[in-house]
C-alpha positions in Angstrom: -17.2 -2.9 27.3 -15.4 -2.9 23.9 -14.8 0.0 21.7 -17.3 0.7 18.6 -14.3 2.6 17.1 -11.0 3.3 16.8 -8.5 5.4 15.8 -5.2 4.1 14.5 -1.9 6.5 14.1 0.3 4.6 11.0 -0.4 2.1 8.3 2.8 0.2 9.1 2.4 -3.6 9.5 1.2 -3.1 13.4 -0.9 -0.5 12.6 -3.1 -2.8 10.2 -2.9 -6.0 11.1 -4.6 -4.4 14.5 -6.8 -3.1 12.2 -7.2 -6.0 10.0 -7.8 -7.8 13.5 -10.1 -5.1 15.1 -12.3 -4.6 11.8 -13.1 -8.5 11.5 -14.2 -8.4 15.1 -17.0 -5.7 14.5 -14.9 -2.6 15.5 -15.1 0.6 13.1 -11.5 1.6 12.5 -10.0 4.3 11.0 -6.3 4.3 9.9 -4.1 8.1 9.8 -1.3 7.6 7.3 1.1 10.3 6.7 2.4 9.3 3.1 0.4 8.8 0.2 0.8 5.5 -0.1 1.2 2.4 1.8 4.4 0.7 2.2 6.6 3.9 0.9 9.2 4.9 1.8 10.6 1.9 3.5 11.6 1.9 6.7 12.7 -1.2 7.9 15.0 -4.6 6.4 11.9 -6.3 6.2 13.9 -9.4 8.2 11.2 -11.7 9.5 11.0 -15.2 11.7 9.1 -17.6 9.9 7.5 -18.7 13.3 6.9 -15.2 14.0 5.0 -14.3 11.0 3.2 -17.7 10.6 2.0 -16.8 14.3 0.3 -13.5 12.7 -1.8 -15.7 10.4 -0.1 -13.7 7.5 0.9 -15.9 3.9 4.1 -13.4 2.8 4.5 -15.2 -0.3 5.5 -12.8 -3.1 7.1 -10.3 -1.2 10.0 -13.3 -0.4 12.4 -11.7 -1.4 15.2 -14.3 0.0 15.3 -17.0 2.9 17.7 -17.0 5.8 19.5 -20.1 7.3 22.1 -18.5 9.0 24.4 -15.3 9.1 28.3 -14.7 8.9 29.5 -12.1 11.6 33.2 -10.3 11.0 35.2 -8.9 13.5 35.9 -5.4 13.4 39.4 -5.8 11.3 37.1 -8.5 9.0 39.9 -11.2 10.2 37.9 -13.2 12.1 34.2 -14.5 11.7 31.8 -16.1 13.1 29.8 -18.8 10.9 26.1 -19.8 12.7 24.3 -22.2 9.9 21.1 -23.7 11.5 20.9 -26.2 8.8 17.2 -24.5 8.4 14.8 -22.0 7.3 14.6 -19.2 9.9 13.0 -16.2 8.6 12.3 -14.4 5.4 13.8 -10.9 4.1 10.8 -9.4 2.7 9.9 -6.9 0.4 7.9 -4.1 2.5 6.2 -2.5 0.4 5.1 -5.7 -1.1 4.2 -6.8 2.1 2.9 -3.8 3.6 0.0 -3.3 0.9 -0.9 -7.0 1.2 -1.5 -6.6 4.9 -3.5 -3.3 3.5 -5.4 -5.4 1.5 -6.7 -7.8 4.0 -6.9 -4.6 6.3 -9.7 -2.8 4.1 -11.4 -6.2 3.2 -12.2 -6.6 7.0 -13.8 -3.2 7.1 -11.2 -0.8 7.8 -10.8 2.7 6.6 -7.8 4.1 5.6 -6.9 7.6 5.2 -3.7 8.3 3.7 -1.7 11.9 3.2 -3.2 12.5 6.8 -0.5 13.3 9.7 -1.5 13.3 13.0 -0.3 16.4 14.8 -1.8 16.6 18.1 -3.3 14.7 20.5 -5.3 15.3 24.0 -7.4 13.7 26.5 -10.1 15.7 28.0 -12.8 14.9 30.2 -13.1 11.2 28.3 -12.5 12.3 25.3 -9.6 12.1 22.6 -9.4 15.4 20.8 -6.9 14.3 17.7 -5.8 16.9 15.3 -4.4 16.0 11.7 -3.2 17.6 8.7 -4.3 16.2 5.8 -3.2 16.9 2.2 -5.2 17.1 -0.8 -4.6 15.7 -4.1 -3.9 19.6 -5.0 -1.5 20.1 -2.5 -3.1 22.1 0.0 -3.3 21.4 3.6 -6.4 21.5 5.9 -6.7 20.7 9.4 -9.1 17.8 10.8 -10.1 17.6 14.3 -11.6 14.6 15.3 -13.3 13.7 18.8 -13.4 10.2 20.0 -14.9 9.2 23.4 -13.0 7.2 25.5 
């Protein structure tokens, strides 16, 4: 049987292209972010294989920030190195917050919800049932608590 609706813990790049992916099948979903906005603060190089990302079905296009052909690795005392030049394109050093707000986009244009300024602090499974607590912060700055039930 497939799920109606789902929860999803982090708007990172997993967390909505899942999303993106669930949404445009029909599913109801329901993204937790913790900071108030998408894509900030970085957390990652943003290094990608072109393969990689042209397997996600994703165009990266404006958040190129630089192509990779190769890499130059020093030793230790920097008097040795090690020059690998594929004589190709192999992956893309993105911009992730550029990035991360255009998988967004796509995210909440299949359907999604997104909630941001909402931590997750608790989860438990009883009796078939997801009990998921989160602290969610108001535009004036004070906190509530949310608990939200979700059937397995």
């Amino acid at each position: 049987m497939e799920p109606k609706e789902t929860v999803v813990v982090g708007a990172g790049p997993t967390g909505l292209m899942f999303s993106r992916i669930a949404s445009h099948k029909g599913v109801e979903v329901y993204v937790l972010e913790e900071h108030r906005e998408i894509g900030v603060p970085n957390h990652c190089a943003g290094l990608v294989s072109i393969p990689g990302i042209a397997n996600l079905n994703i165009n990266p296009g404006p958040a190129i920030q630089n192509v990779v052909r190769g890499a130059v690795i020093f030793s230790p005392s920097c008097k040795h190195k090690l020059v690998i030049d594929r004589g190709k394109k192999e992956a893309y050093v993105l911009n992730r917050e550029i990035f991360d707000k255009e998988i967004y986009c796509q995210a909440i244009s299949s359907g999604a919800h997104v909630k941001t300024r909402s931590k997750v602090l608790d989860l438990k499974l009883k009796h078939d049932y997801w009990y998921i607590t989160v602290s969610y912060t108001h535009l004036r700055a004070h906190e509530t608590s949310l608990h939200l039930v979700c059937r397995l």
